[in-house]
C-alpha positions as CSV (number, residue, x, y, z in Angstrom):
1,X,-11.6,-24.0,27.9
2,X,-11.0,-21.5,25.1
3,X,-13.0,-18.5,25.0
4,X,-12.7,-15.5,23.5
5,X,-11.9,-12.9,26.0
6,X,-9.9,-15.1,27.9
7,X,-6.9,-14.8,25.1
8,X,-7.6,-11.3,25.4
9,X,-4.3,-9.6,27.4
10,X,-4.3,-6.1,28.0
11,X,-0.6,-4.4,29.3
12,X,-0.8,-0.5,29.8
13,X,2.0,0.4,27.0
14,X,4.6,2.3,29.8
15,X,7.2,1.8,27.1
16,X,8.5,0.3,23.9
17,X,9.2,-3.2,26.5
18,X,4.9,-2.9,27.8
19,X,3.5,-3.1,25.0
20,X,-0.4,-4.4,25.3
21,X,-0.4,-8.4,24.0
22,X,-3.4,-7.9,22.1
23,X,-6.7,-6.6,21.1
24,X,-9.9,-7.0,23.1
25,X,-10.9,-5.0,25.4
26,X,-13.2,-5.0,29.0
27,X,-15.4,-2.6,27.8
28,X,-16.7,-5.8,25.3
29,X,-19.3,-8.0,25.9
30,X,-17.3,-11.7,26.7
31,X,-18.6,-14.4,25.3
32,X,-17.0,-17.9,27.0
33,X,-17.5,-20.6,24.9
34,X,-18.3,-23.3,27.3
35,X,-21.1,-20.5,28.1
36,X,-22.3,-20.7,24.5
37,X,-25.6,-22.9,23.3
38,X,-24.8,-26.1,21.0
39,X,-21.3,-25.1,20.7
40,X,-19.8,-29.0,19.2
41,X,-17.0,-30.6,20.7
42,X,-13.9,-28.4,20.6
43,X,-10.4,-29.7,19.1
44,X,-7.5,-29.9,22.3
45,X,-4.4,-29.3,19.4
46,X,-2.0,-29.7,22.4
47,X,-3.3,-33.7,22.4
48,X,-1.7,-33.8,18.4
49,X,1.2,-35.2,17.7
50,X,3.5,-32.0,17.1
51,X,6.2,-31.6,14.4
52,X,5.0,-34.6,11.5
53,X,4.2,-32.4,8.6
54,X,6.3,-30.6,6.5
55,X,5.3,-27.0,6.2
56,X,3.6,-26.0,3.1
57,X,4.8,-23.9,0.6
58,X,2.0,-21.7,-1.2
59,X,2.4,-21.9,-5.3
60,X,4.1,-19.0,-6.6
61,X,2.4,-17.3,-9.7
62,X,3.8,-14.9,-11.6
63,X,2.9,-13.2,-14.9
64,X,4.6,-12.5,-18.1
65,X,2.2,-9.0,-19.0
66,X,-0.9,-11.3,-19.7
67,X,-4.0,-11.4,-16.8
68,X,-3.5,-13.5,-14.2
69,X,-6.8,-15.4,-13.2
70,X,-7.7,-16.1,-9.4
71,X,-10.4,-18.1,-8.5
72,X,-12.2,-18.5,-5.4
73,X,-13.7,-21.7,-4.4
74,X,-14.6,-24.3,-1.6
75,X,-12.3,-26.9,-0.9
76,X,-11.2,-29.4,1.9
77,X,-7.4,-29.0,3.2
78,X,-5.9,-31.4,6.0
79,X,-4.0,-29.1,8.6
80,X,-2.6,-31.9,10.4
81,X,-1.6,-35.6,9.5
82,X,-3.7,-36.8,12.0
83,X,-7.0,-34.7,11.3
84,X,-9.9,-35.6,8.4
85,X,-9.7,-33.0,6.1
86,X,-11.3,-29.1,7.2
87,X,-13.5,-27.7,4.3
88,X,-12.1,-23.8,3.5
89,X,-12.6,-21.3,1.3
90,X,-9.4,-20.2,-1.2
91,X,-8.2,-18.3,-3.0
92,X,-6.4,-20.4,-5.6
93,X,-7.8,-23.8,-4.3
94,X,-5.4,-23.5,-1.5
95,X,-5.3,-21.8,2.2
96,X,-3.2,-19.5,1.9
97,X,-3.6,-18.9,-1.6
98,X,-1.0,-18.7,-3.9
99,X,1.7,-16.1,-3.4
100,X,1.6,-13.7,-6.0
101,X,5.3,-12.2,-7.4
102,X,5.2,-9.0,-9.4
103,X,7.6,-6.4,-9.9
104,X,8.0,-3.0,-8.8
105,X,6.8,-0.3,-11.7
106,X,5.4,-3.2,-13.7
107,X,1.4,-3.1,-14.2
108,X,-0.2,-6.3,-12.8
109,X,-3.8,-7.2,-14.2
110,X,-5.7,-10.0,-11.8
111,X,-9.3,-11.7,-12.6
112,X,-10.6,-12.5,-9.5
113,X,-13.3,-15.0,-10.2
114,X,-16.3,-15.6,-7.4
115,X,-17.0,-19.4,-7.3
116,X,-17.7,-19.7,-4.4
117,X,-21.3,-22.3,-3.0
118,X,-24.3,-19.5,-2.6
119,X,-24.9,-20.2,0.9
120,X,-22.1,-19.6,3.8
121,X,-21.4,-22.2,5.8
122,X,-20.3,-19.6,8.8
123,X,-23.0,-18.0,11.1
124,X,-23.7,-14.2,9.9
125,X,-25.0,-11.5,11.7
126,X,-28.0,-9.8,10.0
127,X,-27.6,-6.8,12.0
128,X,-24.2,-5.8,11.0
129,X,-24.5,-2.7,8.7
130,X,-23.9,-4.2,5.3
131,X,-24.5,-7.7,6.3
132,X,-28.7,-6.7,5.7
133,X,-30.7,-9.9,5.1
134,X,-31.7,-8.2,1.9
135,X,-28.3,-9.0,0.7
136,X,-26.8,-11.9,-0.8
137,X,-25.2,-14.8,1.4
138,X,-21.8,-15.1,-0.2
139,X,-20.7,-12.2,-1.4
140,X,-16.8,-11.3,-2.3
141,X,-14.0,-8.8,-3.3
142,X,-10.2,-8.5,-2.9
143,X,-8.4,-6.0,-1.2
144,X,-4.6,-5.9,-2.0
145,X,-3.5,-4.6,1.5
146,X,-0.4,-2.2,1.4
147,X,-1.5,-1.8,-2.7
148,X,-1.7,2.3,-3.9
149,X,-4.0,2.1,-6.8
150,X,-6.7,3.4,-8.3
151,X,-10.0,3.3,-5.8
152,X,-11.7,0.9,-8.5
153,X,-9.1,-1.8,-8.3
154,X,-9.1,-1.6,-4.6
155,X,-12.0,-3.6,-3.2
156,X,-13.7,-1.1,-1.7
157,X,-16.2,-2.8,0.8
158,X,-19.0,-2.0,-1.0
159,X,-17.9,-2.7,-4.1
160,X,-18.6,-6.8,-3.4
161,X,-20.0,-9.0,-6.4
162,X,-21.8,-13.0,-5.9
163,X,-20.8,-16.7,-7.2
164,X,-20.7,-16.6,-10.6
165,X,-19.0,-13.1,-11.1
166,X,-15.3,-11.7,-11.6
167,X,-14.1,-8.2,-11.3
168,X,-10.7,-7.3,-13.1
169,X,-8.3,-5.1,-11.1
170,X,-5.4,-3.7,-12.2
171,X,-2.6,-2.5,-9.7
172,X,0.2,-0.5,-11.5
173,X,2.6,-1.0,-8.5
174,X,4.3,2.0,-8.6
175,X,5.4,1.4,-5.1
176,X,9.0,0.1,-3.2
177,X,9.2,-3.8,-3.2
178,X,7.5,-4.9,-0.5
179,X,5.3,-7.7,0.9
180,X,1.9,-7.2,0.9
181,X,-0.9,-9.3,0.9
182,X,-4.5,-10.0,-0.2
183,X,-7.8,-10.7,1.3
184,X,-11.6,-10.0,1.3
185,X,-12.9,-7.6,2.0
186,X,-16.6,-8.1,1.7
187,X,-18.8,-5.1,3.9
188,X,-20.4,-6.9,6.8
189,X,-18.8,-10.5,6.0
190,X,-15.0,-10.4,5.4
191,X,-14.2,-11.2,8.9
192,X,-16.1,-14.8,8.1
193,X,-14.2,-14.7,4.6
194,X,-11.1,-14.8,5.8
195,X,-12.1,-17.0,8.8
196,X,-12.6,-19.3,6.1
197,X,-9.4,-19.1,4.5
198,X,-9.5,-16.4,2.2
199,X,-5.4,-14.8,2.4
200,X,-2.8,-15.0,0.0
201,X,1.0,-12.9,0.2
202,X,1.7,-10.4,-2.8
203,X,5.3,-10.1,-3.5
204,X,6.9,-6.8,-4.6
205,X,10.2,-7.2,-5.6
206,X,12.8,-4.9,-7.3
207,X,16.2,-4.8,-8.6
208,X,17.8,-2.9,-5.3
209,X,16.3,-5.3,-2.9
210,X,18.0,-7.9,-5.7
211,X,21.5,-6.5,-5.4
212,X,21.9,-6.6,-1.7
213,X,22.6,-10.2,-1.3
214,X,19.7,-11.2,1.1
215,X,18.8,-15.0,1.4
216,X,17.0,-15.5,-2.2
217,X,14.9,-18.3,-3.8
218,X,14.7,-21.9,-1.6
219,X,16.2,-19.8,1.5
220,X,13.4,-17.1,1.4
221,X,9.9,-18.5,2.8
222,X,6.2,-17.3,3.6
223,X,5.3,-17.7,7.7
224,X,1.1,-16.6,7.5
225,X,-0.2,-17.3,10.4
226,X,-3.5,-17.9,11.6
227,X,-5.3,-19.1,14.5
228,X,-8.4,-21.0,14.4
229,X,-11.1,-23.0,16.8
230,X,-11.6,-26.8,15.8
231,X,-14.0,-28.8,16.2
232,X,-12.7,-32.5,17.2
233,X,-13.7,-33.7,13.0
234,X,-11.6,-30.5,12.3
235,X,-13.8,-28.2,10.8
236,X,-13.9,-24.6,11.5
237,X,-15.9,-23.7,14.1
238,X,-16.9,-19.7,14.4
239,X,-18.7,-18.3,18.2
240,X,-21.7,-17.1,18.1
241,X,-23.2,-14.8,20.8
242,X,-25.6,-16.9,21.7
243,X,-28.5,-14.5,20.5
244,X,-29.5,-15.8,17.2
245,X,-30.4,-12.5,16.2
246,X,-27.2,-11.4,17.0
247,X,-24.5,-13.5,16.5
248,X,-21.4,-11.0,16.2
249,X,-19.0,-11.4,18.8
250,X,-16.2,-9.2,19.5
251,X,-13.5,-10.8,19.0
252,X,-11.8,-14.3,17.9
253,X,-8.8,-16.2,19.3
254,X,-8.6,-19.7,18.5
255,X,-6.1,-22.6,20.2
256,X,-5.0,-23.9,16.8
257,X,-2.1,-21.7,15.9
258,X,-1.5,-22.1,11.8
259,X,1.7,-21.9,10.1
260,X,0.7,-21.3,6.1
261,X,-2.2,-23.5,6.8
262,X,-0.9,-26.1,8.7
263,X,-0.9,-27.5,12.6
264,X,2.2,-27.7,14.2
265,X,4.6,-27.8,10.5
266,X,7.9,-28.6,10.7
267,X,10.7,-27.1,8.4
268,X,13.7,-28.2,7.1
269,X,16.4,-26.1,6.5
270,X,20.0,-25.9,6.3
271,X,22.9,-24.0,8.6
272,X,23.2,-20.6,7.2
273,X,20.7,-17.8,6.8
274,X,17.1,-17.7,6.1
275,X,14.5,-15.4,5.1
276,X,11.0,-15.1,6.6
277,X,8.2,-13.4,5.0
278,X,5.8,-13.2,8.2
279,X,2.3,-12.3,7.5
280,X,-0.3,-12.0,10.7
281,X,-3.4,-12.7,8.9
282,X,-5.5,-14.3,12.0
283,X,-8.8,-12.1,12.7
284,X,-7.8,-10.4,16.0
285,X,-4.8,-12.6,17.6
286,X,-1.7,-11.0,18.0
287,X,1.5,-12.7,18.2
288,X,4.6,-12.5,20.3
289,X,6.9,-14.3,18.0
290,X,10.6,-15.8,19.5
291,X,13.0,-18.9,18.9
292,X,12.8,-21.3,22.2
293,X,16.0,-20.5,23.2
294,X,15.7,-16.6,23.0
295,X,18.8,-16.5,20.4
296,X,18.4,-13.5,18.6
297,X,17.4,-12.5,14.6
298,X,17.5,-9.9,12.6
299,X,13.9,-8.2,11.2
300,X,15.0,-6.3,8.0
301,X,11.6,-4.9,6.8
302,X,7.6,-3.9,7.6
303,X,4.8,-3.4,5.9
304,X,5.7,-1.5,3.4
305,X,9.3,-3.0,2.5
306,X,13.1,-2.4,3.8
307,X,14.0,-1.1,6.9
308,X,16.9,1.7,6.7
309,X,18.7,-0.7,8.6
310,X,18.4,-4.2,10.3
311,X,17.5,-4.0,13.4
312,X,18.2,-7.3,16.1
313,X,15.4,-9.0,18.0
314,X,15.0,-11.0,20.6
315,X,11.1,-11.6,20.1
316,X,9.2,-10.2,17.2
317,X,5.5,-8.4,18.4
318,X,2.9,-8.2,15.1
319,X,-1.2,-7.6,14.9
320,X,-3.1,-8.7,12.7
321,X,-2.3,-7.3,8.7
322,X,1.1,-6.5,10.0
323,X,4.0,-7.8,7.9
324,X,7.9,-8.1,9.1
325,X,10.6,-9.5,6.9
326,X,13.6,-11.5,9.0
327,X,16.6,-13.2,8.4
328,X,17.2,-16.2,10.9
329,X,21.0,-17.3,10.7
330,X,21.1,-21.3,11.6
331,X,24.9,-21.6,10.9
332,X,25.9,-21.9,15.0
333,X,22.5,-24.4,15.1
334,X,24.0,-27.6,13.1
335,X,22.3,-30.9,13.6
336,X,19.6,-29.1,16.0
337,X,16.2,-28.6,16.1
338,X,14.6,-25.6,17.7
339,X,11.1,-24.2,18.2
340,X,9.8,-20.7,17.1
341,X,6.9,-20.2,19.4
342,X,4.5,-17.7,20.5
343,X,5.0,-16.6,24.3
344,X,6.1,-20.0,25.4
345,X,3.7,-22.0,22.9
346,X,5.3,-24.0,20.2
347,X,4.0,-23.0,16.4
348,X,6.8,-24.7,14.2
349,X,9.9,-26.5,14.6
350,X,13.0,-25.5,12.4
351,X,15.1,-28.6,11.7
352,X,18.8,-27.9,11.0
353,X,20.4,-30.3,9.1
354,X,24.3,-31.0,9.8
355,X,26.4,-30.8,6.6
356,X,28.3,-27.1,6.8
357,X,27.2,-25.3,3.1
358,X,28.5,-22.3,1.9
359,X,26.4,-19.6,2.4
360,X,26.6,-16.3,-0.1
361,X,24.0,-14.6,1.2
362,X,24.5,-11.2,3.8
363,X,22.4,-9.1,5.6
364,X,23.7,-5.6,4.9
365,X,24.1,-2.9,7.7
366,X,22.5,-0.6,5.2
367,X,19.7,-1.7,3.3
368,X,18.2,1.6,1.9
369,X,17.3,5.4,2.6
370,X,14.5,5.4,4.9
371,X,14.5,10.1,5.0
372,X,12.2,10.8,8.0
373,X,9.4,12.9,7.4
374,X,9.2,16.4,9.2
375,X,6.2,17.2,11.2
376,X,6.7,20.5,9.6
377,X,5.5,19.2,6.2
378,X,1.9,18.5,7.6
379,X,-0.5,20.7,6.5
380,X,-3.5,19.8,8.7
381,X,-3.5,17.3,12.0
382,X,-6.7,15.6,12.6
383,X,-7.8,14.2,16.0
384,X,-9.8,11.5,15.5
385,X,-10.7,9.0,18.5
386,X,-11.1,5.6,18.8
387,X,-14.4,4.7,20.5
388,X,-16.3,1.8,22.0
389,X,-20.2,1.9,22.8
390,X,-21.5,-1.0,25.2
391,X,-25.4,-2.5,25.2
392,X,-25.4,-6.3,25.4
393,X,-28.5,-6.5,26.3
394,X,-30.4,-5.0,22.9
395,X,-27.7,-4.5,20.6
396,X,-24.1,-6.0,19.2
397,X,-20.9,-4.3,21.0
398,X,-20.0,-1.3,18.8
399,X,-17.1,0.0,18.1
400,X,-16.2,3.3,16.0
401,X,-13.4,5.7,14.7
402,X,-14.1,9.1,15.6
403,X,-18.0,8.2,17.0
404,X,-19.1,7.8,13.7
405,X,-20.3,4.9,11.6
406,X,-19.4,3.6,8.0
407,X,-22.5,5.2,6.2
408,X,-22.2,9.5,7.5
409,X,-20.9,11.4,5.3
410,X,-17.1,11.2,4.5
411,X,-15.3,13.9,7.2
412,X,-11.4,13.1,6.0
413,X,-10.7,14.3,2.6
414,X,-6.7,15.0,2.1
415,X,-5.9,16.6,-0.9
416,X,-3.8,14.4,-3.6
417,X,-0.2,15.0,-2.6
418,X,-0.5,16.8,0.6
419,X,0.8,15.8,4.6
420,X,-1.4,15.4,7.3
421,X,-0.4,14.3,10.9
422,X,-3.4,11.7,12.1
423,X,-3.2,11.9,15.8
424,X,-5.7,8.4,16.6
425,X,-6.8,8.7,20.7
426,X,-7.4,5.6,22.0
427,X,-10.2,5.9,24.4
428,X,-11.0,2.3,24.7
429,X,-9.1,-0.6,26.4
430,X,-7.8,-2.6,23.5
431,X,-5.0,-2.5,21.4
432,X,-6.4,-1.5,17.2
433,X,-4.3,-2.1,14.9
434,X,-5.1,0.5,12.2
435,X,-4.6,0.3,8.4
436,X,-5.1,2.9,6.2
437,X,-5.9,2.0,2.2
438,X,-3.9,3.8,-0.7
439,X,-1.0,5.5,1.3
440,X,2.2,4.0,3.6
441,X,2.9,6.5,6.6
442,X,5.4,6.5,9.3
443,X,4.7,6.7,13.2
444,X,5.8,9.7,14.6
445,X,5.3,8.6,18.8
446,X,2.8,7.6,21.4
447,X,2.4,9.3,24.6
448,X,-0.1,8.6,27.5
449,X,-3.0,11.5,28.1
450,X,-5.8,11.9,30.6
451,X,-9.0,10.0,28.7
452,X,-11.0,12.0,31.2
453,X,-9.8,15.5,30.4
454,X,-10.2,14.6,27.1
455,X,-13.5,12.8,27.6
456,X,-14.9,16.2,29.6
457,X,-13.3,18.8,27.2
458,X,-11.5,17.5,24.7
459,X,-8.5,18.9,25.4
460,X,-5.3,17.0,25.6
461,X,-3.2,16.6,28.6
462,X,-0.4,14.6,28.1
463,X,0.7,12.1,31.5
464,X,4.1,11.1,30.1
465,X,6.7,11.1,27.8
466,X,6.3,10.4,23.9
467,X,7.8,7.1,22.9
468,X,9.6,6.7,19.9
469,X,8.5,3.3,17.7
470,X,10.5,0.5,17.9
471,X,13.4,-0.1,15.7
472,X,11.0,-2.5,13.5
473,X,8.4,-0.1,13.1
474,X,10.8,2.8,11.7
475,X,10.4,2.4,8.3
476,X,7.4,2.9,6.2
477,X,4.1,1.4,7.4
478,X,0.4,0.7,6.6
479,X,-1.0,-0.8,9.8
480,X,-0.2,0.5,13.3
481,X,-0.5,-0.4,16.5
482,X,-2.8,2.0,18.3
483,X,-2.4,1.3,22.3
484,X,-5.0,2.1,24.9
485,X,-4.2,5.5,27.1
486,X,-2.4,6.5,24.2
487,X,-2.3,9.1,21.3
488,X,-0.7,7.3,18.5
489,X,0.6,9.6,15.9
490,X,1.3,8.9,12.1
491,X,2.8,11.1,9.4
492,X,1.1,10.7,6.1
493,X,1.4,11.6,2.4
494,X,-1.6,10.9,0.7
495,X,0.1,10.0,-2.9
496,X,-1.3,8.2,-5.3
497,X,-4.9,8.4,-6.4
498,X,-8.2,10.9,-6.1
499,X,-11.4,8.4,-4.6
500,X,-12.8,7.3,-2.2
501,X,-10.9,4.8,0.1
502,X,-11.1,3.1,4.0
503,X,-9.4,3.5,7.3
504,X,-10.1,1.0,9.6
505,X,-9.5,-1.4,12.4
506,X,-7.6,-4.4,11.4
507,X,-9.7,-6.7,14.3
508,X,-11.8,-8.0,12.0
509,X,-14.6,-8.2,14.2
510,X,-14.3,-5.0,15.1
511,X,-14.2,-3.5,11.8
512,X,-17.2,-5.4,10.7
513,X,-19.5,-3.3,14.0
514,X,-18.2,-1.3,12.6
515,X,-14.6,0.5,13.3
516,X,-14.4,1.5,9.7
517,X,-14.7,5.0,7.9
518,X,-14.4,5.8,4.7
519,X,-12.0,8.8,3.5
520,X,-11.7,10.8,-0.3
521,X,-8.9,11.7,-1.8
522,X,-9.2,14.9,-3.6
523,X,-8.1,17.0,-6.2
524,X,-6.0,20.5,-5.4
């Protein structure tokens, strides 16, 4: 059986070891499949032959200074040798789409082209704010996640346009190399978008990140992964509710665990070191990433690019819109073959091949300046909370940031180059990851409070120590992992751009009912 809350594991985050294993909390409404009306016969993946197809590699486009020109269409993909083909929706005719490569300081112009059918093939939930049946079924636009530019160019949710339309962004990437990515971002819908298939990896790269040495060109590869729920012809299957009014559910986890599109990939590579680009683009799964036989690797940046150092891992922990760059070394691995699973299920198999090559490539012990913000720097500190509201009965599950909802009037508005501390209080029992649009911040702790002192008077009483992030999450970030019983604080400069932009929760069901709030940018 695979239903939703049953993926959903909830840890109490004592310390940086506890962390929660992912979003989804009791306070939803559970929806078991097997429970659900007219749900079709569900894929068993584990009944596959594992390890028979090669792992795709997403085309690489780049651009010379002319517009680069994206469209998004239906198409059919096979995820597995032994499955018919899956119908999607790309970006790029491909899922994941292509992975765009531009460099840092250099403008980028993109056409993103809608032709996608005018009726969704995924079941949408008329109640969602923005999802109205007054609107148009399919309805698009890209979000460059991680991207600072202008609030025109950065798929705003409301800003969506139909088949048969393009919108032209430009993003003048005036930002550190990094690895972002891109996505819908459609109000009310994006969570069935990218259900669908539409994700792609944007590539930042510059000419210090060049000069260290790191594992370059064949040795550097994508890892997005997705999870999905089959049906046994291997199309997409999305839960409903079982209210047909209603639909929304509050979360997705599916048994078919996607490696750059594919079921159970394989990968060749040789003995010496390897660079992974690992992209959690999956709805609401997070994933507890390790190499069968625990050896160890080294994750050498985040979100938003180069770690000050490396730092060595035994397991690598990432929610969804999360990013972490590793280097795996298979020199001591010759003529093996070893599994990189999640917890103890298998995702991919690395094949080492046995002829020794020389390998050029290092992984430096200093990899760039990474100065710590002061807390003294802030000019304001917000509280804002982290709330879930429960009524299966007559309404959808609904979840909100600061106990308001996408259409009140805007209540953050930094001021263009100032420092705010954003203290987020978790008062519910999941685990949110939350991305901010625009800026890159860094996490200053989290510390355990009483909910109900908080809850009675809002007043904060702290129950423990604050913890410092991890090693991997001390650089600079866009999404963070807010845990329940904790306040999770980040450190922000809001650089960049005056406009209006979004804070949300990167669940995608959660953000669609509707854990999403707009904030403005404004002048001095």
């Amino acid at each position: 059986m695979f239903g939703l809350g049953a993926y959903a594991t909830r840890m109490r985050a004592h310390d940086m070891h506890a962390m929660p294993k992912m979003g989804g909390g009791s306070a939803l409404c559970k929806h078991m499949v097997a429970d659900q009306p007219n749900v079709p016969r569900l894929l068993d993946p584990t009944q596959l032959k594992p390890f028979v197809d090669p792992l795709p590699l997403p085309p690489v486009l780049r651009t010379d200074g002319n517009i680069l020109h994206v469209d998004m269409r239906e198409t059919e993909q096979r995820l597995h040798r032994d499955l018919p083909l899956t119908r999607v929706w790309t970006y790029g005719g491909c899922m994941p789409g292509p992975t765009i490569e531009a460099e840092s300081g250099k403008e980028l112009r993109i056409n993103w082209r809608n032709a996608l059918p005018s009726k969704h093939f995924l079941p949408i939930d008329h109640r969602i704010h923005g999802a109205e049946k007054d609107k148009p079924e399919v309805r698009a636009v890209v979000h460059v996640h991680g991207a600072c530019v202008p609030t025109a160019s950065d798929g705003y949710p409301e800003d969506w346009y139909v088949p048969g339309q393009s919108r032209l962004h430009t993003y003048p990437n005036k930002q550190d190399a990094a690895g972002l990515w891109y996505h819908d971002h459609a109000m009310g819908i994006n969570r069935l978008n990218i259900y669908a298939g539409m994700f792609g990896s944007l590539i930042l790269r510059n000419e210090h990140e060049r000069s260290l040495g790191l594992p370059q060109g064949e040795q550097e590869i994508p890892l997005t992964l997705s999870d999905r729920l089959l049906t046994t012809d291997a199309q997409l299957y999305y839960p409903v509710s079982g209210n047909s009014e209603a639909p929304w559910v509050s979360e997705i986890f599916g048994n078919a665990m996607l490696v750059n599109g594919a079921l159970l990939p394989y990968l060749d590579v040789q003995p010496r070191r390897y660079r992974f680009r690992v992209l959690n683009a999956s709805n609401a799964r997070f994933f507890n990433l390790k190499l069968r036989d625990g050896r160890p690797f080294q994750q050498i940046g985040s979100d938003q690019g180069l770690l000050a150092a490396p730092a060595m891992l035994h397991s690598l922990f990432i929610s969804p819109g999360e990013r972490a760059d590793i280097v795996v070394d298979f020199s001591a691995w010759a003529g093996q073959q070893i599994e990189w699973i999640n917890d103890a299920l298998p995702i991919m198999q690395f094949r080492i091949g046995s002829t020794r090559v020389k390998d050029a490539s290092v992984v430096p012990p200093v990899l760039r300046d990474v100065p710590r913000m002061a807390e003294s720097a802030a000019t304001r500190q917000r509280m804002l909370t982290l709330d879930s509201y429960q009524d299966c009965v007559a309404e959808p599950m609904l979840m909100l940031l600061d106990g308001k909802r996408w259409h009140e009037p805007v209540t953050e508005k930094p001021v263009l180059g100032s420092t705010e501390i954003w203290n987020l209080i978790n008062l519910t029992d999941d685990s949110h990851p939350i991305h901010l649009h625009l800026v890159r911040f860094q996490i200053l702790d989290r510390r355990p409070f009483d909910q109900g002192m908080w809850t009675d008077s809002k007043t904060v009483r702290y129950t423990g120590p604050a913890q410092s992030p991890s090693a991997g999450e001390a650089g600079w970030k866009d999404v963070v992992q807010a845990w329940p019983g904790m306040i999770t604080r980040i450190i922000v400069r809001f650089d960049g751009y005056v406009g209006r932009y979004a804070w949300h929760c990167h669940l995608l069901e959660h953000e669609a009912n509707e854990m999403m709030r707009p904030f403005e940018v404004v002048s001095a």
